[in-house]
VEXZA-695037 format. One record per residue: residue in one letter; z, x, y of N, C-alpha, C in turn. Coordinates in pm, whole numbers, plus 50000, padded with zeros to 5 digits. Layout:
<atoms>
AZXYZXYZXY/...
</atoms>
This chain:
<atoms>
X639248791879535638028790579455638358794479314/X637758784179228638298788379108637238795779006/X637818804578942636948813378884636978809478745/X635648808778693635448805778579635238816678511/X635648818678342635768825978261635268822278164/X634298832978110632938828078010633998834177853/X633558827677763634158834377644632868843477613/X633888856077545632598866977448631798859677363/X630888859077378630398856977281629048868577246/X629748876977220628748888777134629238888777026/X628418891876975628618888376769629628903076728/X630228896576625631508905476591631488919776515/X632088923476536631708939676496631298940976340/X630888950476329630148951576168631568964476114/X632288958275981633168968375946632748981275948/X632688995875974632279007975934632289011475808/X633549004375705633339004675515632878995575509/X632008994875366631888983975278633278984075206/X633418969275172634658962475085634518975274987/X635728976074957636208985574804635548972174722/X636068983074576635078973674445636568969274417/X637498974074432638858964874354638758954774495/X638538951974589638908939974650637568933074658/X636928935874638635768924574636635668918474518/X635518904574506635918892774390634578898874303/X633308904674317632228906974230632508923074164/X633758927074173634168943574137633548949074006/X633468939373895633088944073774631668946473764/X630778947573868629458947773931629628963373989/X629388974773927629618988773960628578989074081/X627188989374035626398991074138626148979674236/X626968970974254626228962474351626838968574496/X625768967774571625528974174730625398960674784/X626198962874893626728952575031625488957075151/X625398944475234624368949575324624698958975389/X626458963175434626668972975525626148986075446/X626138994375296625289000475256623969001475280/X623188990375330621568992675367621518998475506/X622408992575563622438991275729622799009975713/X623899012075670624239025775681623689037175613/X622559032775535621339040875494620289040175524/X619999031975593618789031675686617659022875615/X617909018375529616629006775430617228994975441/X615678992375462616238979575507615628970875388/X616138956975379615948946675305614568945875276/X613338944475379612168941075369611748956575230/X612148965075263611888978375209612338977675065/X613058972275056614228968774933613168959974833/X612308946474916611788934674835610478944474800/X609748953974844608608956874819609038964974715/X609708972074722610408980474604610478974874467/X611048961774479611548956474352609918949374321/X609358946474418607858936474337606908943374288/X606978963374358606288970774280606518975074114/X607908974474112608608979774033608228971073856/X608208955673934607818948773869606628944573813/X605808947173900604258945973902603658954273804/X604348971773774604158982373686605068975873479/X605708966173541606378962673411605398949473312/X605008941873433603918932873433602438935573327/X602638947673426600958953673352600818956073240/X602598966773175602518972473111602608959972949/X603188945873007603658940972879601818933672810/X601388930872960600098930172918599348938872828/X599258947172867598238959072782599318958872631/X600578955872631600568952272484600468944472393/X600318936772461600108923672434598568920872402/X597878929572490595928930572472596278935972279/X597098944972287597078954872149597598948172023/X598648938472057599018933371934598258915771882/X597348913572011596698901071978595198903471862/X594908912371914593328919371860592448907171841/X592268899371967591088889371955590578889572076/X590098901672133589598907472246588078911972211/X587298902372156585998915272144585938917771990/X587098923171895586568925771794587678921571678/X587058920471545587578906571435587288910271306/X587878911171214587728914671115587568902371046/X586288902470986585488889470957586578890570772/X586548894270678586758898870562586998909670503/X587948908670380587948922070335587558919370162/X586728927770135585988919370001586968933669892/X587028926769748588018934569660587108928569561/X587308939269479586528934269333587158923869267/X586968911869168588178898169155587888896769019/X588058905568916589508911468933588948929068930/X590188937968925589658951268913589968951268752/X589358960368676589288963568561590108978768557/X591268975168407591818988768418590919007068346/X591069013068418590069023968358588869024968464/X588349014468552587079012868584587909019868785/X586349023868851586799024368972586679010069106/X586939012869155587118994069287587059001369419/X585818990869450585398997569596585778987869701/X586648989369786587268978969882586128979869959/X586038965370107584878970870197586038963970298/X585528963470412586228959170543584558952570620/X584838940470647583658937470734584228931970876/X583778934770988584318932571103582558932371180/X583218925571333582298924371425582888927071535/X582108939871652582668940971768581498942471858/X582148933271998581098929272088581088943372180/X582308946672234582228954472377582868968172331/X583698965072193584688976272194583778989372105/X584199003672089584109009672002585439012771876/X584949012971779585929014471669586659026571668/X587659030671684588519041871717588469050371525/X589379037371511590079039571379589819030071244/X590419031371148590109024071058590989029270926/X591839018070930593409022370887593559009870706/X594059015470582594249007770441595309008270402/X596098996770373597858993970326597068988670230/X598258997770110598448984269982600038980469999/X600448967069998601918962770030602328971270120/X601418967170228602138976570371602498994070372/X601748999970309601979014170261600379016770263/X600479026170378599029035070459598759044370331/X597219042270232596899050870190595499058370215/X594949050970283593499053770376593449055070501/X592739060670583591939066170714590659071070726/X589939063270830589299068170884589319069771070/X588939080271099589609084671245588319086671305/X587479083771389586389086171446586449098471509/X585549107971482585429122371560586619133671528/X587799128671432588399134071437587789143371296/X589129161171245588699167671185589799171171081/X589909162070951588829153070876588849140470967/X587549132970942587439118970956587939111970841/X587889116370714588499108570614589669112970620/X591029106370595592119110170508592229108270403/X593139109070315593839100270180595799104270190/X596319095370229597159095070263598279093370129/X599219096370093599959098969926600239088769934/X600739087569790600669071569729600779069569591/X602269073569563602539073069395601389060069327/X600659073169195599409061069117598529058669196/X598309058569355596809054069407595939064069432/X595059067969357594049078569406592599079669483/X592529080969576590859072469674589849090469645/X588699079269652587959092569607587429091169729/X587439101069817586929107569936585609105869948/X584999113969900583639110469843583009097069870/X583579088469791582829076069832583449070969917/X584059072369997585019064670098584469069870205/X584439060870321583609063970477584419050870586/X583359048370630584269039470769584199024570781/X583479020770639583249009370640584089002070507/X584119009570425584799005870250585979020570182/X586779018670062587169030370021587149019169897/X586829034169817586639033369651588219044869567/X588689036569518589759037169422589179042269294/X589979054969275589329058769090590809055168988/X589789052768877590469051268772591469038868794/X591779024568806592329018968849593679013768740/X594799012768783595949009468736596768998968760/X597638991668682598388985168725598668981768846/X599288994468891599818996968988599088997269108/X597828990169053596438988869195596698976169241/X597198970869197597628951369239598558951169338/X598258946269423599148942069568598128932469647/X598358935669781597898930569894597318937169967/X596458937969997595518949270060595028947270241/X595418951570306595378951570442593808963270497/X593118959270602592368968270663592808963270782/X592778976170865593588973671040592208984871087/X592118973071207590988983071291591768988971427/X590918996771490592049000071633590519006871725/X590778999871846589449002871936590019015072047/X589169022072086589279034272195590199028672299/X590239041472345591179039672492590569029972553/X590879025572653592709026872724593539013072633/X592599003472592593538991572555594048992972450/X593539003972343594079005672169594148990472156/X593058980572108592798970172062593108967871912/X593628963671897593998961271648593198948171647/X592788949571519592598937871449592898937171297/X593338925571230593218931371079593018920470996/X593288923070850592788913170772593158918570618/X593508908070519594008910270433593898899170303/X593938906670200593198898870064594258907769929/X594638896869872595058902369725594418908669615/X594068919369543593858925269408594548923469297/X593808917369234594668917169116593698924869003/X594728932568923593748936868795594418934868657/X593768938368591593288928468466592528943868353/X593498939668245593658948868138592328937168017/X591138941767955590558935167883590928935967696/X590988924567676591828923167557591018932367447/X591598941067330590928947667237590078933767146/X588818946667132588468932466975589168930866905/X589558913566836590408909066778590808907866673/X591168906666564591058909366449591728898966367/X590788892866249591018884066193591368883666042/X592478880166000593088880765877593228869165786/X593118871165672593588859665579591728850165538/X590798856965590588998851165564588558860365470/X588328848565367587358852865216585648850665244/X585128863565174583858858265145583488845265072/X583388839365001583548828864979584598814164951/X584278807164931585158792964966584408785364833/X585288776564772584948766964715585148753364768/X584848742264735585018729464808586048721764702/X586838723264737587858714764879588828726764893/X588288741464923589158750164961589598745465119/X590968755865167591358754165270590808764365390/X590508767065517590418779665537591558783165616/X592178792465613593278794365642593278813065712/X593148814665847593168824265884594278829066003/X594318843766074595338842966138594418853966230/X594268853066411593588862266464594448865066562/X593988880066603595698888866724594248894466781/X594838898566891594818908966989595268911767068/X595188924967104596668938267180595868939667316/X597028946567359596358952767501595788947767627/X596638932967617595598927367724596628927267787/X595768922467969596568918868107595948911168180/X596268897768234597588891968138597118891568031/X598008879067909597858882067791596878869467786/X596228867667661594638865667638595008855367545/X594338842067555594438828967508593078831067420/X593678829167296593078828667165591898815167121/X590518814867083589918803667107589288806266980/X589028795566852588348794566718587078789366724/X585678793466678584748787966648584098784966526/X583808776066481583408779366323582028769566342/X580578775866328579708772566296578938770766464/X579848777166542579508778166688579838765066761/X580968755466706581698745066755583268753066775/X583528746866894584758752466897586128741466821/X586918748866801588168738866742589098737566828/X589248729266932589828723467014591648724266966/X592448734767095593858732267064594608718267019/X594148711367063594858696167087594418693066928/X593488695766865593018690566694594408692066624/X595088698666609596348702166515595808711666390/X594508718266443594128727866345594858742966383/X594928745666547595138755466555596548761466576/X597448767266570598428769466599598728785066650/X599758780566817599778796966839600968800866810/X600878819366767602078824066718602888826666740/X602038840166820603358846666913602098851366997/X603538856267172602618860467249604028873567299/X603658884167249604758896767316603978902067381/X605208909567500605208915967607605058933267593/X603858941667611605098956667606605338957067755/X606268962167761607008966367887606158977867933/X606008988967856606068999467896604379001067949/X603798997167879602218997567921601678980668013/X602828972768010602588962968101601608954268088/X601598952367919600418946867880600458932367728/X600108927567703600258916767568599478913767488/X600458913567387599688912467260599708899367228/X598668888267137598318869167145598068870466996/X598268862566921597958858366781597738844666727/X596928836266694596818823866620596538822166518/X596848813266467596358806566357595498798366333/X594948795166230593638780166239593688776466123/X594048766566038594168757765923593078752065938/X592098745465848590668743965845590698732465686/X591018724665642589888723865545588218714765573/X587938721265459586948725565413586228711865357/X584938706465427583938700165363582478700565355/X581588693765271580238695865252579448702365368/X580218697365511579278700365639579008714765656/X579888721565581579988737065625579108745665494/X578928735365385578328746165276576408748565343/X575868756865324576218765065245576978781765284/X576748776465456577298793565502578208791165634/X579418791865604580658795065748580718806265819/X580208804965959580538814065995581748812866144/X582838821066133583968820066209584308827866326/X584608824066428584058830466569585808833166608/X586768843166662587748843366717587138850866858/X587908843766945587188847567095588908853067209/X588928859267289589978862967371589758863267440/X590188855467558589948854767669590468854767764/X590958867267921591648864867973591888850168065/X593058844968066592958829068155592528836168259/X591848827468350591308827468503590238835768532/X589558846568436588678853768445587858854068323/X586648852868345585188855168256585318872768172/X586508871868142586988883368078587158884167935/X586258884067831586748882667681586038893067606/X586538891067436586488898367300586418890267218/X585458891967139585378883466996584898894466945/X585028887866786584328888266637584408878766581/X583148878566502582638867866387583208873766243/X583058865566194582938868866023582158855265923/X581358858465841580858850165755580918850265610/X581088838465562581278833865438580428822565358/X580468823065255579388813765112580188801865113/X579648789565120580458779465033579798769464952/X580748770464852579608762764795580458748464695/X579648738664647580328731364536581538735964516/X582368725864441582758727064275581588726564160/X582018735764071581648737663955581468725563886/X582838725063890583128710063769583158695763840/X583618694063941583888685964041583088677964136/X582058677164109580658673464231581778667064357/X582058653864334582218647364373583218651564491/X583698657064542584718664564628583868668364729/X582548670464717581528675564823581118662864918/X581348654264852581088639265006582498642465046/X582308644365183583528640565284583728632565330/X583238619165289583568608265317584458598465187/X584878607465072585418601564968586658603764984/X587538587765000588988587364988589848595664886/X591158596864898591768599064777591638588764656/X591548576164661591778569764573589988565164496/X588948570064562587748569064456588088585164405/X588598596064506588548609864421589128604864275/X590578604964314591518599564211590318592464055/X589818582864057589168575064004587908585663907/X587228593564013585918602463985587098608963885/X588428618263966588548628663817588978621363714/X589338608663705589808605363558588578602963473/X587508596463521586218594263487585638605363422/X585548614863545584928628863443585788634663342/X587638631663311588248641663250588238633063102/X587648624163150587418612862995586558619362912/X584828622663037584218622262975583758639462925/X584908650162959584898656862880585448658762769/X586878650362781587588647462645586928642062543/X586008632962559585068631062457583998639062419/X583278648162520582438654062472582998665962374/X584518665862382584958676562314585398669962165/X585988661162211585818656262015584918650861927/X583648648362045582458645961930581648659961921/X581938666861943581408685361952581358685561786/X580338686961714580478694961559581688707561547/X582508708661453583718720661471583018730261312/
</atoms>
């Protein structure tokens, strides 16, 4: 009888080591663990996957909630931030922040000029106001609260970009923000006008020259005479100079205005120099007034509609007819 012989087939032994790290082809992998490590610590795989999906689930949450913080369109929005347009130097500027929030409460309430924190307000905290340093920016406390901050004495150095950042209570620390440029603006001194006589004769020229200092920017020079303006493009006006000072960050403008002179203006000129900063309803004038009148001897020079060549004609006419009245004169 023949006896049959079954092969083993029980599954093959499990090594007692895991592979060394120099013979296993993945060696440069310090921590990687072989299943015989689970098996011989007692965790098992299933234990292993819940591990890693918690692990993950806590990383999940966390990128969310920063992500709630750096979007800030959860509830609350900073509608505007209003700036005086322009600020005036010497004068004070009251920033405001306007926002709308549905669900959140306002924590904080945070002011950059060019990204540099010089305001706070902190809800409940002790102070609620700050004023945070800030070579040249000075906030007056006082008028400053949770909605606006007021700047004294304003400077140059008040011009940037102006940021308001909101930030809502726990747990989400919600931001929102919003941001608007300042610019300020130095107003030009009254101007001063040189080279204008009290009176004029006809066919005088008028011939004047007007400056003014101290402006920011520098201040475009404008002529009026008789409350018409004299248009750059005429070839009456001419500009001079326009310098820079460095040090006060400010300019000085000067023109000229060549003018002559006819009947339309006798019997009284009066001359308007105006300064005006470009882009802003920002100016300085003075007037000055003057007599004009005839020639004496000359009538005829007073129509402004007489060529050179009837003038020409009129003075030989009249210089006749004083040459004669002078040699028939009794001596």
């Amino acid at each position: 009888m023949r006896k049959s012989h079954r092969g083993d087939r029980s599954s093959p032994s499990v090594p007692s080591q895991p592979p060394s790290c120099d013979s296993h082809p993945f060696r440069l992998f310090a921590t990687w663990h072989s299943p015989w490590d689970h098996s011989r610590q007692g965790v098992s795989l299933s234990t292993s996957r819940s591990q890693w999906h918690a692990k993950h689930r806590k990383l999940f949450f966390f990128l969310f909630l920063v992500l709630l913080k750096t979007t800030g369109v959860q509830g609350m929005r900073v509608k505007q931030v209003i700036v005086p347009q322009p600020a005036i130097v010497g004068q004070n500027a009251k920033l405001q922040c306007l926002w709308e929030s549905t669900d959140k409460q306002v924590y904080s309430v945070r002011w950059y000029i060019n990204n540099k924190q010089f305001y706070s307000y902190i809800r409940g905290s002790a102070p609620e106001k700050i004023r945070h340093k800030i070579e040249g920016v000075e906030v007056d406390l006082l008028e400053s609260n949770e909605t606006s901050v007021t700047l004294r004495d304003v400077t140059p150095l008040y011009e940037g970009e102006y940021r308001c950042e909101l930030m809502s209570e726990a747990p989400v620390f919600e931001t929102a923000f919003y941001s608007t440029h300042l610019f300020v603006v130095n107003p030009p001194n009254t101007p001063e006008i040189t080279g204008f006589r009290q009176h004029y004769r006809l066919p005088d020229t008028l011939k004047v020259n007007c400056s003014t200092h101290n402006s920011r920017p520098a201040a475009v020079i404008s002529f009026y005479v008789n409350g018409r303006i004299i248009h750059q493009d005429s070839g009456r006006v001419t500009e001079m100079v326009v310098v820079k000072h460095k040090y006060l960050d400010t300019f000085s403008s000067s023109s000229q205005l060549t003018l002559p002179l006819s009947s339309k203006y006798v019997p009284t000129l009066t001359l308007t120099c105006r300064a005006q900063v470009k882009g802003f309803d920002i100016k300085a004038e003075t007037s000055e007034t003057a007599k004009v009148s005839h020639s004496a001897f000359f009538p005829f020079f007073s129509k402004g509609n007489i060529n050179s060549s009837h003038a020409s004609q009129a003075l030989l006419a009249s210089a006749a007819v004083v040459i004669l009245q002078i040699l028939q004169a009794p001596w």
